[in-house]
C-alpha positions, 0 to 999 in steps of 0.5 A, a space after each residue: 500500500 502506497 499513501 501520498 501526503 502532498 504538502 504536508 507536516 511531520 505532525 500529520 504524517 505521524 497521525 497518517 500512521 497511526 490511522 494505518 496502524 489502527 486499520 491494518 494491524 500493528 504495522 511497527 510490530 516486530 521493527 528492531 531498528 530504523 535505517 535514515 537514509 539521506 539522498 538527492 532527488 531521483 537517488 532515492 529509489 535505488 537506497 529504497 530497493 537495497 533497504 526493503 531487501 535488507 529488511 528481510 533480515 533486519 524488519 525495520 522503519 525506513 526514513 527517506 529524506 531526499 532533497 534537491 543537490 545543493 548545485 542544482 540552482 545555484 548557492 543553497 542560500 539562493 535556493 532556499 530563498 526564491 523555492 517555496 517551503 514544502 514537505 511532500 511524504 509517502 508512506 509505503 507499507 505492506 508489499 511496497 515495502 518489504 518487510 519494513 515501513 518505507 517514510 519517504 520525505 520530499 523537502 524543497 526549500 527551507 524545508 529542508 533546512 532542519 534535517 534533525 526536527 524533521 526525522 525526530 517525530 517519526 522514529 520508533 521509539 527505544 530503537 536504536 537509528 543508523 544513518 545512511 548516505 549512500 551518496 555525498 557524504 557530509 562534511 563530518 558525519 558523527 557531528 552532523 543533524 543525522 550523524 548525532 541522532 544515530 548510532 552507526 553512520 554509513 558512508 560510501 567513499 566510493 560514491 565521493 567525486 575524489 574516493 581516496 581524497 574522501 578516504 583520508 578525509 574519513 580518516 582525519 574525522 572518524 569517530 567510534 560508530 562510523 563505517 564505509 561500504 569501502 570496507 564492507 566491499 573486503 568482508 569476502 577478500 578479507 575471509 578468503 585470505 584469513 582462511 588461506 594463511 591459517 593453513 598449512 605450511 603456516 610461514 609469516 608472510 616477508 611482504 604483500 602486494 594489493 592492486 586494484 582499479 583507481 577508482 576503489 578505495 577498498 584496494 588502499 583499505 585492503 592495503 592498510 588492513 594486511 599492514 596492520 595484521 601482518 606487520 609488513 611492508 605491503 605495496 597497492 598498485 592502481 591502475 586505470 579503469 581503461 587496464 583492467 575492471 573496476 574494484 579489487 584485483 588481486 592480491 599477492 603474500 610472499 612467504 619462504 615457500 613461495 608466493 600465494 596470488 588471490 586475483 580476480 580477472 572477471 567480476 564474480 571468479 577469483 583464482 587462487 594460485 599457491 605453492 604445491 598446490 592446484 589452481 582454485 577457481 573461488 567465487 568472490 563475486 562483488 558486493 551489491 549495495 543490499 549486502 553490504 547494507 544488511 552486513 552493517 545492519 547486523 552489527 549496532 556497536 563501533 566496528 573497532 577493526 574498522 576505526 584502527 584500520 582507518 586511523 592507524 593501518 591507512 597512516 602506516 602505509 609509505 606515504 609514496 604509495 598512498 593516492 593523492 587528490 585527482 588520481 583516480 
């Protein structure tokens, strides 16, 4: 069921919901969380989707603030100032949702001006909140109107106009409770190549190699996670969209015994390649953006790993290595 609540106020679409409730049955019932997700027009669909995938395995209350870009008319000030105030909103329950309530909020103009008011009467209550902007990030996610209502704030790096810029960005304003589908993308790079070295013949590992495409910030966070967990010199390698596909594309671990190669030349078959031992074609494929949503959901509490990788791993690898602005 899909209701349209043009013109509207956060006050009615709350008593809108409640007269759902009482004529459908508890539609809340069940909900464990709610997921704030914070988009540009014509974005939306697309969190929306991977949301009411996700709450499959996580039944939860979705809020959608979808506003205008900031450089669709100009200055935002100007904007704000000559587009007339108006908050349109749909709610979406039942088959059009999932297993969650989809609240979709369309501010135009100063309507949009106070993110926090405009989402706070429609969480659940005694729930905890996870804020997601699958697109531009803000400035400081922890410190802003969403980031503080919110216990874990997602981010995308690779969704920025500079990705490895906003990686180290990240970095210089990480605070416990922030993650990035930048790091979410390595769940299956990181498992494969932990079961690997907890096998036989159990050398340490002398050094590592990381390559990937120009536009992952996942390659240099992959990078960053070996060199904290390994102690050793690890090398990242990028290359242009044009020499190879998106993403990661392989891995090397030099031991005594030889070189262990993890690479991935097509999109969803990885070869695995060690000393004395047959050729192993593994499926890894890469992450959609329902998998990576439903894996952080599953985890409310800071992800430490994550923040000592971020702030410590990324500053331990030689500066000459790491990307600078413009280079993807």
């Amino acid at each position: 069921m899909i209701v349209d609540l043009p013109d509207t106020t956060t006050s009615k679409i709350t008593k809108k919901l409640v007269t759902i409730r009482d004529e459908g049955g508890a539609v809340a019932l069940g909900r464990v969380l709610t997921l704030v997700i914070a988009a540009e027009f014509g974005t939306e669909e697309v969190a929306i989707e991977a949301a009411n995938d996700a709450s499959r395995e996580h039944p939860m209350r979705v809020i959608v603030l979808a506003k205008e870009p900031e450089d669709a008319a100009g200055s935002s000030a100007t904007a704000a100032a000559t587009k007339t105030a108006r908050l349109d909103a749909q709610i979406r329950v039942g088959g059009d949702a999932g297993a969650s309530e989809v609240i979709i909020l369309r501010a135009y103009g100063e309507a949009g001006n106070n993110e926090e008011s405009l989402i706070t009467g429609l969480l659940l209550p005694d729930a905890p909140v996870v804020a997601w902007w699958p697109g531009k990030a803000p400035e400081v996610a922890s410190t802003s109107p969403l980031g503080r209502i919110a216990q874990r704030r997602i981010t995308d790096a690779s969704a920025q106009d500079d990705p490895h810029e906003a990686l180290l960005h990240l970095a210089r304003t990480y605070a416990p409770g922030d993650t990035d589908f930048a790091w979410t993308r390595l769940t299956l790079w990181r498992a494969q190549l932990a079961a690997v070295l907890d096998q036989p013949p159990y050398e340490p590992v002398l050094e590592a190699q990381v390559s990937g495409a120009a536009d992952s910030p996942s390659t240099v966070l992959l990078a960053a996670w070996l060199q904290l967990q390994l102690k050793v010199n690890v090398k990242h390698e990028l290359t242009s969209r044009g020499a190879g596909s998106s993403g990661i594309h392989g891995v090397r671990l030099t031991r005594a015994s030889g070189d262990i190669d993890l690479e991935r030349p097509v999109a969803n078959v990885a070869t695995l390649v060690q000393p004395n031992q047959p050729t192993h074609d593994l499926a890894l494929p890469r992450r959609s953006l329902r998998d990576c949503l439903a894996e952080e959901l599953r985890r409310l509490d800071p992800d430490d790993l994550y923040g000592d990788v971020l702030t410590t791993g990324l500053g331990q690898l030689d500066e000459a290595e790491l990307p600078t602005k413009g280079s993807n």
